[in-house]
Each structure stands twice: as C-alpha cells, then as structure tokens.
N, C-alpha and C positions, 0 to 999 in steps of 0.2 A: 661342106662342113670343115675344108681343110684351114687352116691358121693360117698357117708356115707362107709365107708367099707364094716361094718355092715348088713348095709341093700344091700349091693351086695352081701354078702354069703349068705343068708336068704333069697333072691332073687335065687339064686342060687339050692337053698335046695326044692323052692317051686318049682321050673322048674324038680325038678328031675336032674336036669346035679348031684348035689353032693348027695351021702347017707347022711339021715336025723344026723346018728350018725357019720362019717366024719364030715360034717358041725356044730355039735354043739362043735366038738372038734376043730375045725379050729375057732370059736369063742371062746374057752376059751382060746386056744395060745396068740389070735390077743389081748384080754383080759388081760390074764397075762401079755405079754411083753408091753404093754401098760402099763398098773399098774407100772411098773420095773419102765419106762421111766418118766415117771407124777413123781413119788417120786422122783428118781436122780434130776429131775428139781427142784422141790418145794425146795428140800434139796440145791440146787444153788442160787437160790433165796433167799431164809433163809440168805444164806449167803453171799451176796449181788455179787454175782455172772452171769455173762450170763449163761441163761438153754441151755442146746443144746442136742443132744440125746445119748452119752454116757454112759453107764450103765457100774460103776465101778464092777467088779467081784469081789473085796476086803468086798465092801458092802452087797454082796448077800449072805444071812446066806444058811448051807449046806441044807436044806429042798427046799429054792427058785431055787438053783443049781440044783438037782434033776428034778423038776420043768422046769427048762429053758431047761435041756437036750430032757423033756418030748415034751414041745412044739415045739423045732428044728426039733425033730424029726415030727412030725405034719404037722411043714413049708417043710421040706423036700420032704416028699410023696404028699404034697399038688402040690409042684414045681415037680414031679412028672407025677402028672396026669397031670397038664397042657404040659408036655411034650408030653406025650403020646396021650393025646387030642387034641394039635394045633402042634405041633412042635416045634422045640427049639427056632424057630425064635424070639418065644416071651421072651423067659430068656436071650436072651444074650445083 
C-alpha cells in the first residue's frame, strides 16, 4: 500500500523479501539517479526551460559515470530478482 518508493524498499527490507544490504544499495541508486534528475531539472528551470526527466550524459562529470554504471548495475540484479521472484510478467 506504500507510494513513497522509499518507503516500499524499507518496507521491503523489514519483511525480509530484500537483504538489509541489497536494500540500502537499491536506495542509494534510486537516490543517486534521483539526485542526476532533480539537477538536470532545476538546471531547465534556471533556464527557463520545461524540466522533464532527461539526464544529459555530456553534463555528468567521469566520477557521476562511474557512479551511474554502479547504480544500473544495482537496478539490474534488482530487475533480476524480481524476475526470479514473480516472473517476467511484471517487467515486460
């Protein structure tokens, strides 16, 4: 029943469905790539632009790249288990 992302992983963690350290790394992805998206926006805004959710790869210094591959990798096996757990009915 929860909205929030957030608190469906943490939700998640406290059930036991995800390991304590999976789930805190599945929140720093959902975190990072969040963070990416909030800036690209504000930086549209700034400049009187519509925000929308676009993350130029031009703007992401090589440390955030690293970073973004770190996370994918995270959403990946995360999209992973949910395969493995429910079936693929729910990714496609």
């Amino acid at each position: 029943m929860e909205r929030n992302t957030y608190d469906r992983i943490r939700l998640l963690m406290e059930r036991g469905v995800l390991e304590k350290n999976f789930g805190r790394d599945l929140l720093e992805a959902y975190r990072f790539l969040n963070m990416l998206r909030f800036r690209e926006q504000a930086d549209n805004i700034i400049k009187g632009k519509e925000p929308d959710n676009y993350i130029n790869p031009e703007k992401i210094s090589k440390q955030e790249k690293g970073l973004l591959k770190d996370a994918f990798r995270v959403v990946e096996n995360f999209q992973e288990f949910l395969r493995h757990s429910f079936g693929s009915v729910l990714l496609e």
